[in-house]
N, C-alpha and C positions, 0 to 999 in steps of 0.2 A: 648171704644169710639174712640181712638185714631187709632185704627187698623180698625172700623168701615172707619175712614175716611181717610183713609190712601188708602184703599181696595177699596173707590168711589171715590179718586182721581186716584186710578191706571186705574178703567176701564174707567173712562172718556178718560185719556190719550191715552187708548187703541183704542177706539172710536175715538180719532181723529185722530191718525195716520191709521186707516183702510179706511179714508174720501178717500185720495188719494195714494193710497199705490202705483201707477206707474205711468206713465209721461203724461203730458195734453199737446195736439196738439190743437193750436186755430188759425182758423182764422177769424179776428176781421175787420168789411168794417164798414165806415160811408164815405157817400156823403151828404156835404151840398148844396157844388158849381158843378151843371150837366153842362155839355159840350155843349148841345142845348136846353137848358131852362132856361128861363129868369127868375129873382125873379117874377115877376108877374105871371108868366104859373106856376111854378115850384119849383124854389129854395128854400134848408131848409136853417136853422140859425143854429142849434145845432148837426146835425148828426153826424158829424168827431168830436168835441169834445163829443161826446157820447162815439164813438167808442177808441177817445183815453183812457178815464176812465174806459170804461170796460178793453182795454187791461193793465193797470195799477191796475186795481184791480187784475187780475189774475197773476200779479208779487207781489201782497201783502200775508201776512200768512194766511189772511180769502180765497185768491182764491187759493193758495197750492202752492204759492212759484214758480209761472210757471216759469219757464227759460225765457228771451227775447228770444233763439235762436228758441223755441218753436211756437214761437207767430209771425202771418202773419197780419201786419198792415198794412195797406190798409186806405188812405181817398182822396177823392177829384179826379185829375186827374190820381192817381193813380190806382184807383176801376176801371178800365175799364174790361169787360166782360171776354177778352181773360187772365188778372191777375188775375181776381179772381179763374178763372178755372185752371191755372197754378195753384197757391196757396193749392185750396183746396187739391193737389195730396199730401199735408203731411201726410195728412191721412194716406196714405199707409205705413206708419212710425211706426202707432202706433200695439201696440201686443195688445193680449186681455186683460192683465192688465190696458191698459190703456183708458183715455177719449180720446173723439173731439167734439170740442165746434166750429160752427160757429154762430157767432155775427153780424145781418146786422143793420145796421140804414140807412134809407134813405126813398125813396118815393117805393112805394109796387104796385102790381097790388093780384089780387083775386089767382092766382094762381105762380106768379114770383116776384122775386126782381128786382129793376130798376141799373143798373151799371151805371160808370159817362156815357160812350158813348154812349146810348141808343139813337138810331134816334127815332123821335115820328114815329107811324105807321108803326115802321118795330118789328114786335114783335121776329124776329132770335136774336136780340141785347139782349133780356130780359137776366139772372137768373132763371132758370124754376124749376118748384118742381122736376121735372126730374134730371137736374142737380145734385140739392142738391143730391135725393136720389141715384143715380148711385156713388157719392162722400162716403157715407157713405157705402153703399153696398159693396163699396173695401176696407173698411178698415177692419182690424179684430178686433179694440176695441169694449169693447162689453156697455160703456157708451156712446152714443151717441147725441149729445145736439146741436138745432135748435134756435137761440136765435134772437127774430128780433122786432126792433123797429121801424113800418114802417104803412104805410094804409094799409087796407084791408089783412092784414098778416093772421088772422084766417081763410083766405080762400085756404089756404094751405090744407086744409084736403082732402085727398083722400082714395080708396075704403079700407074698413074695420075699417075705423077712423070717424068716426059722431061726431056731434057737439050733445051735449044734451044743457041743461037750462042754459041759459048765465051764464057766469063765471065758470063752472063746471069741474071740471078736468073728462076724458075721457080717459080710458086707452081699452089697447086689453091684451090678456094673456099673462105672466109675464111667462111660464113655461122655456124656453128656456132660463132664467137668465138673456138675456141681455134687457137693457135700452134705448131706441129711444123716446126722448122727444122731443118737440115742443113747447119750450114756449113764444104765438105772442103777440104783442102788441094789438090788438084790435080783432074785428068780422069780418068777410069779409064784412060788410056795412057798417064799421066805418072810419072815421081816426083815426089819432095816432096822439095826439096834441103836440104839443112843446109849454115850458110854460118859456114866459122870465125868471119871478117869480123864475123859478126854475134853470134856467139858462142851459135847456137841456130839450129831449124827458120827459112827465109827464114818463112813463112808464120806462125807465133805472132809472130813476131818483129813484123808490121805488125799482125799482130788484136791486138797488147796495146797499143802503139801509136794504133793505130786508138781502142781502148778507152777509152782515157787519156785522149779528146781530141783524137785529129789525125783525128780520121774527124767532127767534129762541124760538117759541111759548113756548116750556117746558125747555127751560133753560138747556137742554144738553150741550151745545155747538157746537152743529150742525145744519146746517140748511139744511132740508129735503126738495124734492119738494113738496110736502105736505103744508108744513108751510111755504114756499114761494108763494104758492099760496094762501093760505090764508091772508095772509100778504097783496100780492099786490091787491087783486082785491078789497076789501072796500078803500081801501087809493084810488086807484086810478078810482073810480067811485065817490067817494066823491070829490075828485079834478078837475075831470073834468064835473062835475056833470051830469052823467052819461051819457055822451056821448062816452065811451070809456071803451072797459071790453074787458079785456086779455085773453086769453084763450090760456090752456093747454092740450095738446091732445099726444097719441103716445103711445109707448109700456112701461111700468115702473111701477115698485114699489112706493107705494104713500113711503115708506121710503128709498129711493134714496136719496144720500148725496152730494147737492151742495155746498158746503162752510161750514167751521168752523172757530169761535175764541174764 
């Protein structure tokens, strides 16, 4: 019995150290306070403390111990368009051992994120899925990870990526090993509510959550995206009562390992 349990403590252990076996490149934006938008037009309350907890989680054991040096924090007048596209060039740091994790919180358009200096009506200012995808394309890590707490974010999806039945995970062929996830805070016709209640974005609020451990469905101690998508999308449909369904979409294994504790 004792070697039984000796022998499923080892592969556990082996199982977590496989989670993150080389180094995680993030870069982490939240704007609550924009440059040319008033609270009334515009302004969030919780984005930048969103984004500081996610990047504190990824210096925690459950997000793999990130290094700070690793990690590009970004909030407020900080995020402006030309930093965050400086920033994302860490990418090119990373080898194929390793992740990159971009995290936005802020205000979203159907196909861009909004950075602090965004003029209204001048759409060159945006964050474009372009962007993103040119950012990830130069890197050679072969986990890839889209994380956005924002409106209209599940309108990210472009050609070879469909949206199927709300809330649904949506992959393309996994043959080439590597992992391009997308996981947005709502549908491209939703917002993405920020709940005092909760004291941040409803949607980081269960993905950190989720992260921590309450998404680790079968008690491995791993949390797959799989079972973080399972996780978040009742919690967070039930809390906002259904006005708000997450969606995950991109290239990946439904057992891809975001987090363990």
């Amino acid at each position: 019995m004792l070697t039984k349990l000796l022998l499923a403590f080892g592969l556990l252990l082996s199982s977590q150290q496989q989670v993150f076996a080389g180094q995680t490149y993030a870069v982490v934006v939240g704007i609550s306070d924009y440059e040319a938008l008033s609270y009334a037009t515009g302004d969030l309350r919780f984005a930048d403390r969103d984004a500081r907890q996610f990047a504190a989680f990824l210096q925690s054991k459950s997000g793999g111990s990130v290094p700070a040096a690793n990690i590009r924090l970004l909030t407020n007048r900080q995020a402006t368009q030309a930093a965050i596209l400086q920033q994302l060039n860490v990418f090119r740091q990373a080898t194929e051992a390793d992740r990159i994790i971009l995290y936005f919180s802020g205000h979203g358009m159907p196909d861009s994120f909004v950075p602090y200096d965004v003029v209204p009506g001048n759409p060159a200012g945006l964050l474009t899925y372009r962007d993103i995808k040119a950012a990830f394309y130069q890197s050679s890590a072969t986990t890839k990870l889209c994380i956005a707490d924002a409106c209209l974010s599940g309108g990210m999806s472009r050609k070879g990526v469909t949206q199927r039945n709300s809330g649904q995970i949506v992959t393309q062929n996994t043959a080439d090993r590597s992992n391009v996830a997308m996981i947005l805070a709502s549908r491209s016709t939703q917002s993405a509510v920020e709940d005092g209640r909760l004291g941040g974005g409803a949607f980081t609020y269960f993905l950190l959550r989720g992260l921590s451990g309450q998404a680790d469905l079968n008690g491995n101690g791993i949390v797959t995206i799989k079972e973080l998508h399972q996780y978040i999308s009742p919690q967070l449909k039930k809390r906002t009562q259904g006005r708000q369904t997450p969606m995950f979409y991109g290239r990946f294994s439904d057992n891809l390992p975001l987090a363990y504790h």
